[in-house]
N, C-alpha and C positions, 0 to 999 in steps of 0.2 A: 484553517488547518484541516488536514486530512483528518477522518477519522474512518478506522478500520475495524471491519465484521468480522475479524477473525480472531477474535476470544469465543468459545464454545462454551456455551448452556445446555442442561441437562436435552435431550432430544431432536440439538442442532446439530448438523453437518458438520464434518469437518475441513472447511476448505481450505487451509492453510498447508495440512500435511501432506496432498499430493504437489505442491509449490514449494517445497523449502527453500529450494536450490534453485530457485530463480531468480533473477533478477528483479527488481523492484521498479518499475517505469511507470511514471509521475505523465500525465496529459493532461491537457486543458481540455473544459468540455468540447474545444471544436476538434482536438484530436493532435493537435500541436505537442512537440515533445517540451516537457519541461526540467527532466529529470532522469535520469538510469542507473539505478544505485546496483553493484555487484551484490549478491548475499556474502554474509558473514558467516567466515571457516564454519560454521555450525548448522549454517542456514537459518532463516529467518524466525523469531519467534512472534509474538503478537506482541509485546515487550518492546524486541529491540524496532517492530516498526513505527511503534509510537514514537521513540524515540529519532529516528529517522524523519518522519513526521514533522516535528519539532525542527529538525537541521533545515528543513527547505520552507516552513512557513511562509517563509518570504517571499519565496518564489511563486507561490500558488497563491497569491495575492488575494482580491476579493473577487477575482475573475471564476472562482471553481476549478477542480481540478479532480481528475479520477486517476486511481491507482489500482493497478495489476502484476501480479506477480507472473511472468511469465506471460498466457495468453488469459489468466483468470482473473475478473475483477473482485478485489479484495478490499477497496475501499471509497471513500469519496469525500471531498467538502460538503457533498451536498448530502448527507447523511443525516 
């Protein structure tokens, strides 16, 4: 399963908020698409990505998979 960096701790970045309103597009480590999720009316939260996360488990098999919001990488299997 994905697991995403974009929960914030005290004197981390915040890379989620310049992405809200992007799309969520799921690759395989060779760069293969596996996934394109639109954002939700609100834009994305660290919440509703895990949750998103979760819907395509299957898809991102045991093969790996990286995730980016827009052109920003936000998360990874390999994390």
């Amino acid at each position: 399963m994905i697991h995403f960096v974009t929960d914030i701790c005290d004197g981390e970045p915040d890379i989620l908020g310049p992405a809200l309103s992007e799309s969520l597009t799921v690759k395989t480590l060779d760069g293969d698409l596996i996934a394109c999720v639109p954002p939700p009316s609100g834009g994305w939260t660290h919440t509703s990505l895990e949750i998103e996360a979760e819907m395509i488990a299957q898809k991102t098999g045991s093969s790996g998979a990286d995730a980016f919001l827009g052109s920003s990488w936000v998360g990874s299997t390999e994390v």
